[in-house]
mmJSON file of the N, C-alpha and C atoms, coordinates in Angstrom:
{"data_MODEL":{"atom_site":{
"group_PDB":["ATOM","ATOM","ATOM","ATOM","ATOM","ATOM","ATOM","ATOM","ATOM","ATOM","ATOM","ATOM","ATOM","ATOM","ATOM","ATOM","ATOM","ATOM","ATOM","ATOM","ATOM","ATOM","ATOM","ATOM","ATOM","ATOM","ATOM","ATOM","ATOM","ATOM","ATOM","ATOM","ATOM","ATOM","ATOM","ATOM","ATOM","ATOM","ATOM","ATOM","ATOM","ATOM","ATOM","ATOM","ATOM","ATOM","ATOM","ATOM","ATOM","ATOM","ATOM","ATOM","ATOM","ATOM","ATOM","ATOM","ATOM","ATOM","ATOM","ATOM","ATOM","ATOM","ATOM","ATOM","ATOM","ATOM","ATOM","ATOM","ATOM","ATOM","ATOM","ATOM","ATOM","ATOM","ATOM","ATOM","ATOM","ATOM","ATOM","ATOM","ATOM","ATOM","ATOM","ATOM","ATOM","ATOM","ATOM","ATOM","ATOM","ATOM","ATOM","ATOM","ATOM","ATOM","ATOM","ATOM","ATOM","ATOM","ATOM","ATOM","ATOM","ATOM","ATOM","ATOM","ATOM","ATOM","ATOM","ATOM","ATOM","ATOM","ATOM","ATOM","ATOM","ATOM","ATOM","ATOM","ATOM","ATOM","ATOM","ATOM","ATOM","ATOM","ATOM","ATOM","ATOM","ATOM","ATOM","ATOM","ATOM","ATOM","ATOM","ATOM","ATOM","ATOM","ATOM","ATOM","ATOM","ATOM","ATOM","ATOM","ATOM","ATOM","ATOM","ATOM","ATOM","ATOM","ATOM","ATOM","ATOM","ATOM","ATOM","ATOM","ATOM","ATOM","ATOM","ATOM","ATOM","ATOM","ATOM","ATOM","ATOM","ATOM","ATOM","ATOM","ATOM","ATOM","ATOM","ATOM"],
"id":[1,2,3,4,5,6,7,8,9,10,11,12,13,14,15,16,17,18,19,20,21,22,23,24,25,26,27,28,29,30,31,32,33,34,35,36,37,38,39,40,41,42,43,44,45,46,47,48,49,50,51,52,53,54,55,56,57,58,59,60,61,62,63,64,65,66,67,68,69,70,71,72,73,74,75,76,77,78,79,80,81,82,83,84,85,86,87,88,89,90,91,92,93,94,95,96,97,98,99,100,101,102,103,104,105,106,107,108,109,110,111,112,113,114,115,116,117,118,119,120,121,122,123,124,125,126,127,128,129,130,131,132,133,134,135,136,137,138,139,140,141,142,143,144,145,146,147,148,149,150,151,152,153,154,155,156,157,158,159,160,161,162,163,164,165,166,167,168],
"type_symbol":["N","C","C","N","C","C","N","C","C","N","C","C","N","C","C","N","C","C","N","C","C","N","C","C","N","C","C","N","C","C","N","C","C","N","C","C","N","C","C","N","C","C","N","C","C","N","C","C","N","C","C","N","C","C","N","C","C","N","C","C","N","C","C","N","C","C","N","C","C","N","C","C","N","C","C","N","C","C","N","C","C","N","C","C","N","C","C","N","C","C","N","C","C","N","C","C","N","C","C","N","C","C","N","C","C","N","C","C","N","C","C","N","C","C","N","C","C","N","C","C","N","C","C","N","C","C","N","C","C","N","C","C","N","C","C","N","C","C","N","C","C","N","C","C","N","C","C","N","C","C","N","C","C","N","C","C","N","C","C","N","C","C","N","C","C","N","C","C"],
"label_atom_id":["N","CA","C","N","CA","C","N","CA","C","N","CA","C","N","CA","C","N","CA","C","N","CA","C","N","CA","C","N","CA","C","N","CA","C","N","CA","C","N","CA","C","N","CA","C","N","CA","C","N","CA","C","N","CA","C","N","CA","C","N","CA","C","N","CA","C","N","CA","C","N","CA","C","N","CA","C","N","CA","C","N","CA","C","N","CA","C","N","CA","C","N","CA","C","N","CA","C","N","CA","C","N","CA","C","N","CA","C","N","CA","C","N","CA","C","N","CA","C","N","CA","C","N","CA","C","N","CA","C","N","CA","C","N","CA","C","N","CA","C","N","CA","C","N","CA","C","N","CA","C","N","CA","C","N","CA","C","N","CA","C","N","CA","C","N","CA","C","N","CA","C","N","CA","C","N","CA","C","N","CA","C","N","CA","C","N","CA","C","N","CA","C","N","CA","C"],
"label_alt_id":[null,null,null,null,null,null,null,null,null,null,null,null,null,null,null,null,null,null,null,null,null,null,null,null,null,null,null,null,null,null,null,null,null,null,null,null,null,null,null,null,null,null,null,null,null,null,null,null,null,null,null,null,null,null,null,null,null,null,null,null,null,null,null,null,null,null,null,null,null,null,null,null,null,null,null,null,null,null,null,null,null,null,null,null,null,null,null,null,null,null,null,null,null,null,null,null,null,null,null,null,null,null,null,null,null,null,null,null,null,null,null,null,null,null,null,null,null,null,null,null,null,null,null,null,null,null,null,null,null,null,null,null,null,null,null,null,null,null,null,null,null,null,null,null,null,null,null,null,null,null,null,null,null,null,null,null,null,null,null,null,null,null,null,null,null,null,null,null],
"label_comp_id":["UNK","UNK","UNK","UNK","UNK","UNK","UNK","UNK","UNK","UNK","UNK","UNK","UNK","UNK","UNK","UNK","UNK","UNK","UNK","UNK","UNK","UNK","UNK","UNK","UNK","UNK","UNK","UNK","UNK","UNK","UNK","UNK","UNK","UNK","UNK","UNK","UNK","UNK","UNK","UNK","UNK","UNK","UNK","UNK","UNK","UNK","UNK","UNK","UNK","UNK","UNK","UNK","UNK","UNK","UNK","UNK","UNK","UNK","UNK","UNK","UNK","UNK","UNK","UNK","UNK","UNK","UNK","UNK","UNK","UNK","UNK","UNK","UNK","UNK","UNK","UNK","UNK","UNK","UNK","UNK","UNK","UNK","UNK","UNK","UNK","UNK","UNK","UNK","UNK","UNK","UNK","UNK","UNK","UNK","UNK","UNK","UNK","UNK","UNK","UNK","UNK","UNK","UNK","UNK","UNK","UNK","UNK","UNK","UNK","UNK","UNK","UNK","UNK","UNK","UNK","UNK","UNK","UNK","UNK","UNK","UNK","UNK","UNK","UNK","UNK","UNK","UNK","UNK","UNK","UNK","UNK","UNK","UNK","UNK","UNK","UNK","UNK","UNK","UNK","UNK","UNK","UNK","UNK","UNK","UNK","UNK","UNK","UNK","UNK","UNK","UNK","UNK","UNK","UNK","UNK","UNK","UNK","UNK","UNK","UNK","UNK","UNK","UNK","UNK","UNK","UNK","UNK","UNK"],
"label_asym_id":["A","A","A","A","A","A","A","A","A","A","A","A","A","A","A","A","A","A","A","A","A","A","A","A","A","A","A","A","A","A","A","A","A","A","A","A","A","A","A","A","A","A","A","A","A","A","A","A","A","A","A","A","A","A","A","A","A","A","A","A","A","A","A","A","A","A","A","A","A","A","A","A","A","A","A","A","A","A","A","A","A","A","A","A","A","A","A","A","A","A","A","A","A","A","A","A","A","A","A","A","A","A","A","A","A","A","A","A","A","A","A","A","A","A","A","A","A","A","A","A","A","A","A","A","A","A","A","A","A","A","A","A","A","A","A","A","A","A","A","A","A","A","A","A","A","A","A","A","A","A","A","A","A","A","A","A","A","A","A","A","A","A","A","A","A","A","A","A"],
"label_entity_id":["1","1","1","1","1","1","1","1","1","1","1","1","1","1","1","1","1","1","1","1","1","1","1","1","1","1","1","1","1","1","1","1","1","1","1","1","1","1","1","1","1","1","1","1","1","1","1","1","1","1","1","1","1","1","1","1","1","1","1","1","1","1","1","1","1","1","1","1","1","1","1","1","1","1","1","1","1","1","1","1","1","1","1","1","1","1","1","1","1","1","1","1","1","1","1","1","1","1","1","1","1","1","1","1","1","1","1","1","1","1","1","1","1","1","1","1","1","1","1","1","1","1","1","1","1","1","1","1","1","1","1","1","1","1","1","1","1","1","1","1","1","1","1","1","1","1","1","1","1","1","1","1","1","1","1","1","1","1","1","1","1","1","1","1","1","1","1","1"],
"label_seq_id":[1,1,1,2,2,2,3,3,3,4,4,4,5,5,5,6,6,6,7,7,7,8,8,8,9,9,9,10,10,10,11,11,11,12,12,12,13,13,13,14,14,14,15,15,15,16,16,16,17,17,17,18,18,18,19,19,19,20,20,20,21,21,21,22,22,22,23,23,23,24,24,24,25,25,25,26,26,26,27,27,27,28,28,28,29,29,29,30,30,30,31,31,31,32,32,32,33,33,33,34,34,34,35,35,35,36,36,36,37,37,37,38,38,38,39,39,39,40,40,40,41,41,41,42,42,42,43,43,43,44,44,44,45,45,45,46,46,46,47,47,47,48,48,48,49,49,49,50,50,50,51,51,51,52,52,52,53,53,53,54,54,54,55,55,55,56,56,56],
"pdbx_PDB_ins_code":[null,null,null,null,null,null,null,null,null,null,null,null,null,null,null,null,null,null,null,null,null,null,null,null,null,null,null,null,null,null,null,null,null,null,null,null,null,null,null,null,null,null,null,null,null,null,null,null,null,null,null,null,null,null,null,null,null,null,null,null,null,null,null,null,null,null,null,null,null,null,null,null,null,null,null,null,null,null,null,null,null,null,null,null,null,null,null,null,null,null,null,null,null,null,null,null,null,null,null,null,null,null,null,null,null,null,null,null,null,null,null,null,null,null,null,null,null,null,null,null,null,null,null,null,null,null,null,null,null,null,null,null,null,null,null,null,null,null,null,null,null,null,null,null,null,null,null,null,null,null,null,null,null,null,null,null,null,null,null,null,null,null,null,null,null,null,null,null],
"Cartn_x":[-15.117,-15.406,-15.666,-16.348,-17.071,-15.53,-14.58,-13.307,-12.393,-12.217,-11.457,-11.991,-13.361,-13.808,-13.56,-13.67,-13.73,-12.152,-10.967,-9.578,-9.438,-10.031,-9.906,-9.761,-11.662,-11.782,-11.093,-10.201,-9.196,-8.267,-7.788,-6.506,-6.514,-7.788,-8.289,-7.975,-9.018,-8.819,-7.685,-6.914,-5.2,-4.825,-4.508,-4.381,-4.592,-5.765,-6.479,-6.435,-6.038,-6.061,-4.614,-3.649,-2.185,-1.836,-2.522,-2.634,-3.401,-4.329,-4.904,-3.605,-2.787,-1.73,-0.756,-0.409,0.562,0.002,-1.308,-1.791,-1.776,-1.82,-2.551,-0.748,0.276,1.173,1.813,1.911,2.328,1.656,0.219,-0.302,0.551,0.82,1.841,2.968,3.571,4.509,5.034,3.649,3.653,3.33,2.419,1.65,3.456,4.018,5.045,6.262,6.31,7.52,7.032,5.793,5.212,5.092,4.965,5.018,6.712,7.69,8.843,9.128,8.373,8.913,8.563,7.238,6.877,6.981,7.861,8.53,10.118,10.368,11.609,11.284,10.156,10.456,10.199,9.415,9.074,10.14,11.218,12.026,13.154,13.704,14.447,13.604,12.403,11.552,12.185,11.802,12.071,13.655,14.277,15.854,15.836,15.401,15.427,15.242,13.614,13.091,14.121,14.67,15.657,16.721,17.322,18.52,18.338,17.217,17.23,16.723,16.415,15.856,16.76,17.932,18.877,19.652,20.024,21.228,20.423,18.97,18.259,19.017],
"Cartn_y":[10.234,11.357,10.885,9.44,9.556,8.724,7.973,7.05,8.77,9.796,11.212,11.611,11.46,11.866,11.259,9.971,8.823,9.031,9.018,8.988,10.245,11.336,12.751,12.48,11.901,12.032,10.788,9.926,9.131,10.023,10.352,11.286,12.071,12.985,13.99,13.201,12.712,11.548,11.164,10.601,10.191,11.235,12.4,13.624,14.352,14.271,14.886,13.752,12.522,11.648,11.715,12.314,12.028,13.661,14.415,15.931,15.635,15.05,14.301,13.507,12.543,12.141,13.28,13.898,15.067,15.692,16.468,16.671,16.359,14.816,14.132,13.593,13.908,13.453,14.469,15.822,17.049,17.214,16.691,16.662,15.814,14.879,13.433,14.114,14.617,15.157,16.152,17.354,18.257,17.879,16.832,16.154,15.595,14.388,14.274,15.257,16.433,16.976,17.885,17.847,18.311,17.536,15.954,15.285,14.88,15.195,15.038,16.304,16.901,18.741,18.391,17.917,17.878,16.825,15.636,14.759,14.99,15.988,16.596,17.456,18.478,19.258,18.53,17.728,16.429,15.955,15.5,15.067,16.281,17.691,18.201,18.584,18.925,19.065,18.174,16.715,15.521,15.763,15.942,16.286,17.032,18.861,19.84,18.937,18.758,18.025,17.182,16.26,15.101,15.293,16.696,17.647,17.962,18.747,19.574,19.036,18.009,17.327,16.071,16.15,14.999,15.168,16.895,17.721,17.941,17.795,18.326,19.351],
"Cartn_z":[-55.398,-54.528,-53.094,-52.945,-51.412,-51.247,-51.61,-51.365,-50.966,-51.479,-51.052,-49.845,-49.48,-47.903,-46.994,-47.356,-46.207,-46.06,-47.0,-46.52,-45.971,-45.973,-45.442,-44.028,-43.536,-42.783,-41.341,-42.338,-41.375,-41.113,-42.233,-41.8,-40.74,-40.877,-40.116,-38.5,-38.723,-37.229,-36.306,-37.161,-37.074,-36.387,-37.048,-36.735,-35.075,-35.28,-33.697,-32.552,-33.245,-31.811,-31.604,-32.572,-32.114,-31.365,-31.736,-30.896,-29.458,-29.581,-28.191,-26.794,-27.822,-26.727,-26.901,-27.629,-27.274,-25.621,-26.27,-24.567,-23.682,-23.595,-22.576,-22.127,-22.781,-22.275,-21.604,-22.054,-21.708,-19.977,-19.609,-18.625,-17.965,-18.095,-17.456,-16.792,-17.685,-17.474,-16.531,-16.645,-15.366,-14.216,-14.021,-13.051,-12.444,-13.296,-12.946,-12.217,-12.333,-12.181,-10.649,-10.812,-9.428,-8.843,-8.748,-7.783,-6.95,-8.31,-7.684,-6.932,-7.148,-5.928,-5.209,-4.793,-3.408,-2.848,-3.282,-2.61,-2.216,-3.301,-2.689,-1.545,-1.567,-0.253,1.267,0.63,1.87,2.397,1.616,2.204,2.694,2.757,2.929,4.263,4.432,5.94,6.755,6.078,6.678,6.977,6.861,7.306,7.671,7.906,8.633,10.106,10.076,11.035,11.972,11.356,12.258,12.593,11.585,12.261,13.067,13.61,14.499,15.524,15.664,17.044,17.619,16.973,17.011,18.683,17.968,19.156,20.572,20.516,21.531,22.169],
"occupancy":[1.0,1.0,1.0,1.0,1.0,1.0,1.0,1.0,1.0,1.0,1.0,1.0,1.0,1.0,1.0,1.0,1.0,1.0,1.0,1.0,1.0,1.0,1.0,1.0,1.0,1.0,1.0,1.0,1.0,1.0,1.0,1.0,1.0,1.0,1.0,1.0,1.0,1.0,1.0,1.0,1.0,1.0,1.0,1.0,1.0,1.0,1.0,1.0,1.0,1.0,1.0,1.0,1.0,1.0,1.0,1.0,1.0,1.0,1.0,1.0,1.0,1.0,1.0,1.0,1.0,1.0,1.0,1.0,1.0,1.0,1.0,1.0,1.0,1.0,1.0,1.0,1.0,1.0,1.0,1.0,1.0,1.0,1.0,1.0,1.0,1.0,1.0,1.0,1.0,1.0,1.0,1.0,1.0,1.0,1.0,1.0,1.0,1.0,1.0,1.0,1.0,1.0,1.0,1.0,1.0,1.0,1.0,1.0,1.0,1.0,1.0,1.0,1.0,1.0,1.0,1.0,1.0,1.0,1.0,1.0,1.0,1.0,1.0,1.0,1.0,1.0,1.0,1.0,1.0,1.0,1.0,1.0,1.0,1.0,1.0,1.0,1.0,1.0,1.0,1.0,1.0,1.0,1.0,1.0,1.0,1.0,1.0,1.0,1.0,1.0,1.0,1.0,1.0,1.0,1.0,1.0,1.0,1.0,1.0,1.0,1.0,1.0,1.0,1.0,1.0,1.0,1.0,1.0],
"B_iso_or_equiv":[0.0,0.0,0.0,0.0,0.0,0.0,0.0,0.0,0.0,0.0,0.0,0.0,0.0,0.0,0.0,0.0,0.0,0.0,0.0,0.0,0.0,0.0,0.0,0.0,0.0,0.0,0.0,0.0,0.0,0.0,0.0,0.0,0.0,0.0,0.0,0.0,0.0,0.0,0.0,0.0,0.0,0.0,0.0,0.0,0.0,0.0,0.0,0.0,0.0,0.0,0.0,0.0,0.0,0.0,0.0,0.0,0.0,0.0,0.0,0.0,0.0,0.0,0.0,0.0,0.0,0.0,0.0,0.0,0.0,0.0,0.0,0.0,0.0,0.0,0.0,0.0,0.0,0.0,0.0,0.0,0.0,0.0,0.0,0.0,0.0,0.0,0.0,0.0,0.0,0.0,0.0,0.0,0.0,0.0,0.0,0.0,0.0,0.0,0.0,0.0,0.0,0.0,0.0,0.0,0.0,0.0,0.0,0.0,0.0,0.0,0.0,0.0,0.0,0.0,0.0,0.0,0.0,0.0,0.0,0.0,0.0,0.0,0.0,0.0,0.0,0.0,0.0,0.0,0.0,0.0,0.0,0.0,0.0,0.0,0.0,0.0,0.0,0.0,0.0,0.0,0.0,0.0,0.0,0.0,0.0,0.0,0.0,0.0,0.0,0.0,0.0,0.0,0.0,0.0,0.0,0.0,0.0,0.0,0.0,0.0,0.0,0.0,0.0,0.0,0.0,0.0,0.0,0.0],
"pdbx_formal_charge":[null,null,null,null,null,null,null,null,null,null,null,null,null,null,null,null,null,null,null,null,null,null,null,null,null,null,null,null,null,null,null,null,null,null,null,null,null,null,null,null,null,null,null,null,null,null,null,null,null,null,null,null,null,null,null,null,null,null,null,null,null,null,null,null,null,null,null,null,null,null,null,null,null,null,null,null,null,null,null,null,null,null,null,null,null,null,null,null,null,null,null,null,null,null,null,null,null,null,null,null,null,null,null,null,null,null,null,null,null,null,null,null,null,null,null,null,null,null,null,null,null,null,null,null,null,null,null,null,null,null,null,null,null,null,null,null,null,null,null,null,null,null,null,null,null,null,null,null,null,null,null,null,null,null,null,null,null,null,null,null,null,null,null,null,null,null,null,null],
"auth_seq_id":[1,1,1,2,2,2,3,3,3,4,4,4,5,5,5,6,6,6,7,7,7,8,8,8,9,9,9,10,10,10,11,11,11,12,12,12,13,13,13,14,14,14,15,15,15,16,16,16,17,17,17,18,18,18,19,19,19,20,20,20,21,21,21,22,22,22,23,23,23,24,24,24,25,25,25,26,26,26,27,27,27,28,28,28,29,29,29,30,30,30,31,31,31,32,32,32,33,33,33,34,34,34,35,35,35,36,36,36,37,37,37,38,38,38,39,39,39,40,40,40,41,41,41,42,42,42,43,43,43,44,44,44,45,45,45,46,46,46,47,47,47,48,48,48,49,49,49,50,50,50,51,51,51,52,52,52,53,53,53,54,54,54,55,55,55,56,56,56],
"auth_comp_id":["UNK","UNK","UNK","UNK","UNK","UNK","UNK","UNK","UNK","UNK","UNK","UNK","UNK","UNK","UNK","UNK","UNK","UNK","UNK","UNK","UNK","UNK","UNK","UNK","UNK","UNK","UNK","UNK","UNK","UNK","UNK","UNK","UNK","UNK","UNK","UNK","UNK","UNK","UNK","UNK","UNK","UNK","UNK","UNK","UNK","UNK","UNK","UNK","UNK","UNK","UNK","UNK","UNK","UNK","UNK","UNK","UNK","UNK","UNK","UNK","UNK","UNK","UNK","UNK","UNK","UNK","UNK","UNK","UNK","UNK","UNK","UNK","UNK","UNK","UNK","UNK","UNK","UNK","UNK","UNK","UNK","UNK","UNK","UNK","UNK","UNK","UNK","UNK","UNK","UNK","UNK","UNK","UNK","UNK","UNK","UNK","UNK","UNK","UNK","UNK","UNK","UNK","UNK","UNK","UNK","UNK","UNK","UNK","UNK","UNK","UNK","UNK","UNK","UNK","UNK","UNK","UNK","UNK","UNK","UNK","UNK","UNK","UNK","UNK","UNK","UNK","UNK","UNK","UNK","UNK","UNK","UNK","UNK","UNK","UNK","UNK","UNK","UNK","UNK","UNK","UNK","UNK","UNK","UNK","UNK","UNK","UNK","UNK","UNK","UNK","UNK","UNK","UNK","UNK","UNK","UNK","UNK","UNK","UNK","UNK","UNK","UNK","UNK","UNK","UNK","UNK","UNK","UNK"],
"auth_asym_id":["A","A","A","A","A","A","A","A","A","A","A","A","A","A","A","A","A","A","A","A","A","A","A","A","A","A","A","A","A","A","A","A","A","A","A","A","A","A","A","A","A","A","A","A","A","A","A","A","A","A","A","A","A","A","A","A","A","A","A","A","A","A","A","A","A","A","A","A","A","A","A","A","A","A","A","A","A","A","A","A","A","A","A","A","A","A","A","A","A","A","A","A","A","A","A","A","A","A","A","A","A","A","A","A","A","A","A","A","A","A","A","A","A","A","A","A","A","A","A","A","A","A","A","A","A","A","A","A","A","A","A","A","A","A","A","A","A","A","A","A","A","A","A","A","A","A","A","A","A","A","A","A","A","A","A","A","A","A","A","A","A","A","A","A","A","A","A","A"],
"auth_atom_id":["N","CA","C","N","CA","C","N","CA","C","N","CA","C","N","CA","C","N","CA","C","N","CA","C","N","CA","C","N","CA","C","N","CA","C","N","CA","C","N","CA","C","N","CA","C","N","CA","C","N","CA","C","N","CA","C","N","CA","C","N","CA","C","N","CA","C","N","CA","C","N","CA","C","N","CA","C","N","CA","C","N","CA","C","N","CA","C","N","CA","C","N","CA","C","N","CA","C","N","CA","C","N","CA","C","N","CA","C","N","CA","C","N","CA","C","N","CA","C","N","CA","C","N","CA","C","N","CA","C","N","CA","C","N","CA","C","N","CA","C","N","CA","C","N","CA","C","N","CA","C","N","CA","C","N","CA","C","N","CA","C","N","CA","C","N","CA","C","N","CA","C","N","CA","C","N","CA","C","N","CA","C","N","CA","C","N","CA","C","N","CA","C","N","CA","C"],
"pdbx_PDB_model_num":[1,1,1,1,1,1,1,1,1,1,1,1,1,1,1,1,1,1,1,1,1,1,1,1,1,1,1,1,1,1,1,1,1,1,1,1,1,1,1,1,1,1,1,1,1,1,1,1,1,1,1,1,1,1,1,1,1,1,1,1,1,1,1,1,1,1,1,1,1,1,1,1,1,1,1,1,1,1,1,1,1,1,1,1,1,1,1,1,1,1,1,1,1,1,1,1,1,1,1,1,1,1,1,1,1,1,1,1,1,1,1,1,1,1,1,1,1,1,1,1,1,1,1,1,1,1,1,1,1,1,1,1,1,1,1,1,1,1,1,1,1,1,1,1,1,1,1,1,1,1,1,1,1,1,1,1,1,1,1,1,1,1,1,1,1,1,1,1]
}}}
C-alpha cells in the first residue's frame, strides 16, 4: 500500500513538472515571436527613416 503511494505520487510529479515546461515553454515562445515583431518594425522605421532622408 505505502510502495502504490509513493509510485503515485512520482508519477503525479513527473506529470506536473512536464505540464510546468509545456508552460514555461509556450511563454518562450511568445516572448520570442514578439521580440521578432518589434525588431522587425525597428527595422522597416529604420528604412522608412534612411529612405526618406537620403533624397533630401
Amino acid at each position: 500500500m505505502m510502495l502504490k503511494r509513493i509510485v503515485m505520487l512520482i508519477v503525479l510529479g513527473l506529470i506536473f513538472s512536464s505540464c510546468d515546461f509545456i508552460h514555461y515553454g509556450k511563454i518562450a515562445v511568445y516572448e520570442n515571436k514578439l521580440r521578432l515583431e518589434m525588431e522587425r518594425e525597428r527595422r522597416i522605421k529604420k528604412k522608412r527613416w534612411t529612405s526618406s532622408n537620403c533624397c533630401g
